[in-house]
C-alpha positions in Angstrom: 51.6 67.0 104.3 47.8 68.4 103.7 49.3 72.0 102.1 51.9 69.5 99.7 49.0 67.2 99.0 47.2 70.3 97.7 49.8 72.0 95.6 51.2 68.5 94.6 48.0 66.2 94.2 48.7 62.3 93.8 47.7 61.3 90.2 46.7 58.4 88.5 50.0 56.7 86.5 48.3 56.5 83.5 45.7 59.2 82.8 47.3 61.7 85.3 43.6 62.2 87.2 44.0 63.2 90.8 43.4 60.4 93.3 44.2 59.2 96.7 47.7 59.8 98.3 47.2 55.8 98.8 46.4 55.2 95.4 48.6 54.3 92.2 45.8 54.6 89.4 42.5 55.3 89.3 39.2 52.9 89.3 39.1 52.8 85.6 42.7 52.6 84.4 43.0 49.5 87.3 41.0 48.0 84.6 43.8 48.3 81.8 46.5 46.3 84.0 46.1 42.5 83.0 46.4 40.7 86.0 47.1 37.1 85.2 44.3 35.4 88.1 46.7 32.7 88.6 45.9 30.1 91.0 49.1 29.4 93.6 47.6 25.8 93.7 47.4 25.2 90.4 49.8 24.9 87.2 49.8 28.3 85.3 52.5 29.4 82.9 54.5 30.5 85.2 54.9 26.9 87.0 55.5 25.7 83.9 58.4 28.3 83.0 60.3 27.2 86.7 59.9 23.5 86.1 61.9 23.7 83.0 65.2 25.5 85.0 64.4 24.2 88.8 62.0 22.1 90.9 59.3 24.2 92.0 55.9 23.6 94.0 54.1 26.6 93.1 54.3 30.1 91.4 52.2 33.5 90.9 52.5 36.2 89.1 50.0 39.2 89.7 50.5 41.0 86.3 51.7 40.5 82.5 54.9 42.5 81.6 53.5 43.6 77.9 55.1 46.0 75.8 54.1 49.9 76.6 51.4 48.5 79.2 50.2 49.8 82.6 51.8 47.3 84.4 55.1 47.8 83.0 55.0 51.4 83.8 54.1 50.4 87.6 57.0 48.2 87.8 59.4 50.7 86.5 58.0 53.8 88.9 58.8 51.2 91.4 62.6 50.5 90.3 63.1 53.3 88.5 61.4 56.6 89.8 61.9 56.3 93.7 58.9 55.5 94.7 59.5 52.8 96.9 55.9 52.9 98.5 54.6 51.2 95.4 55.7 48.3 96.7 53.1 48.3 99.5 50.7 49.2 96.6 51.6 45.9 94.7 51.7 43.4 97.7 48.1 44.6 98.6 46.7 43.9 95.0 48.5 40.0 95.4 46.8 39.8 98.9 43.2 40.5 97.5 44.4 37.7 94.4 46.7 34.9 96.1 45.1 32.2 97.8 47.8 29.8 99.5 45.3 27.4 101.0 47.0 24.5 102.4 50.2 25.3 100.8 51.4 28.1 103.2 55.4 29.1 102.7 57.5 28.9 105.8 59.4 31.5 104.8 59.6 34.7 102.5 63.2 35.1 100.7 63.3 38.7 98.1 65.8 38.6 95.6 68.6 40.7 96.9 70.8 43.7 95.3 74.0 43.9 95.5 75.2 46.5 98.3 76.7 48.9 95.5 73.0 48.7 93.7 71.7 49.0 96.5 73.4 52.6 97.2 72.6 53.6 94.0 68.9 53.0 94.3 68.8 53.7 97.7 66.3 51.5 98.6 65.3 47.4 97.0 62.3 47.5 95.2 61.7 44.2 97.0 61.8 44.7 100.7 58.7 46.9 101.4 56.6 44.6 98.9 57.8 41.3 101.2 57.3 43.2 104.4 53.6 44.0 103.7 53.1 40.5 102.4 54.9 39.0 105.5 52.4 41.2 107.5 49.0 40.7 105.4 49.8 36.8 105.7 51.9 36.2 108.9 54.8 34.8 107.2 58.1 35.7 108.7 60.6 37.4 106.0 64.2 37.1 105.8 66.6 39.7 103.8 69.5 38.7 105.0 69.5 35.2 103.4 70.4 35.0 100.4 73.5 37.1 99.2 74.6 38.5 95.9 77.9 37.8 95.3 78.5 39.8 91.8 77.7 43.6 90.9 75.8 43.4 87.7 73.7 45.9 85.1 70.3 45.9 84.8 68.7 42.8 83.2 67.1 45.0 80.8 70.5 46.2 79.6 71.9 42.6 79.2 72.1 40.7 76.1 71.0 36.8 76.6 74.2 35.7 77.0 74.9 37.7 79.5 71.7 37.2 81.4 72.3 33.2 81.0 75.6 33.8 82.9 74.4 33.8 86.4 76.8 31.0 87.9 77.7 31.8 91.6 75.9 34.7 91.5 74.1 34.2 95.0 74.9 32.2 98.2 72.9 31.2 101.1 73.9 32.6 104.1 72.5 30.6 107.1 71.8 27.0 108.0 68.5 26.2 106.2 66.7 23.2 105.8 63.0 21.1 105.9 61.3 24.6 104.5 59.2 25.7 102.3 60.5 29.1 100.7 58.9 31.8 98.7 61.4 33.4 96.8 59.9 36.8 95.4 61.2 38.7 92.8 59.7 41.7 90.4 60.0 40.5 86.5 60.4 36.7 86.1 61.8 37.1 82.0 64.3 34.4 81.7 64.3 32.8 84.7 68.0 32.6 85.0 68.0 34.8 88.0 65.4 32.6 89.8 67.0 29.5 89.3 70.4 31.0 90.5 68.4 31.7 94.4 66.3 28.3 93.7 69.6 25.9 93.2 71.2 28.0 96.2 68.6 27.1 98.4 68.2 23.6 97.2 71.1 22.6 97.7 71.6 24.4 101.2 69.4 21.4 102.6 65.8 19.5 101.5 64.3 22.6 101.2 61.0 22.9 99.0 60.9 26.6 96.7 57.7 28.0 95.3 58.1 31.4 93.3 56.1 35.2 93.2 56.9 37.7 91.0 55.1 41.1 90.4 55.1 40.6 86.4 55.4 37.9 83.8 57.5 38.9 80.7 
């Protein structure tokens, strides 16, 4: 691992400086992502986006979603260029930002693939991002809960009516009620997706949802 280190260095996302194996981007181009410093606790945009499509306690994004931005280009390395170990990266940076005071989740619930998208990527981008979160903040995690029922493209390569159409798309797969669940996903964009796991789990008993995402489009 030391000789491929040294022939291969790890290197910054956006200038393409060596850095740390551990690292995504160096100390100064950490400065160009624009984190959003929401407070869990507190009404932010993204609270305000959920409450207009499902009831919601909380929500947090870590990052904007901005055209041609840093953050954008982390997401996609992390879906895109099979490098699942960003995950880890990103659940770190919400761990030194996300305060859940009294207001603790039960339960941490990822958006899941379906098992053909799943083969394609070979991994979900979601799964080591909840893990490390379930670890940093001793919440149990559960991947098996919520089921997609429907193989679908890419949000990015759906028009808005198709991204609207997400009746059915997910069931709950377990007995679930009296918690409070965080459902995590990467982008939050329309919402459509969300509120298709949110309704799910809402109506599988009187469960309470709050939301996290990576990025806010």
């Amino acid at each position: 691992m030391i000789v491929l280190d040294f022939v291969f260095p790890n290197r910054c996302l956006e200038c393409n400086r060596i850095i740390s194996a551990h690292e995504l981007v160096c100390a100064l181009c950490v400065e160009q992502i624009h984190f959003t410093h929401h407070d869990f606790c507190e009404n932010n945009l993204l609270t305000e986006s959920c409450r207009l499509q499902f009831p919601v306690e909380h929500a947090f994004a870590l990052m904007q979603f901005e055209e041609d931005s840093l953050s954008r280009k982390i997401v996609h390395q992390l879906k895109y260029g099979k490098r699942e170990k960003v995950g880890k990266i990103l659940a770190d940076w919400v761990s030194e930002r996300l305060d859940f005071r009294e207001n603790k989740p039960d339960l941490l619930v990822s958006v899941p693939l379906h098992p053909k998208k799943l083969r394609e990527r070979g991994y979900n981008q979601l799964h080591l991002f909840t893990e490390t979160l379930s670890e940093n903040f001793q919440i149990p995690f559960d991947h098996q809960l919520i089921k997609r029922n429907f193989y679908r493209k890419a949000q990015a390569k759906k028009d808005k009516s198709e991204r609207a159409a997400t009746d059915h798309l997910f069931s709950v797969t377990k007995t679930i009620a009296g918690k409070h669940i965080l459902i995590i996903d990467d982008v939050f964009t329309t919402g459509n997706t969300m509120s298709s796991v949110a309704w799910e789990i809402l109506k599988a008993g009187d469960n309470k949802i709050s939301v996290l995402v990576m990025a806010l489009d």
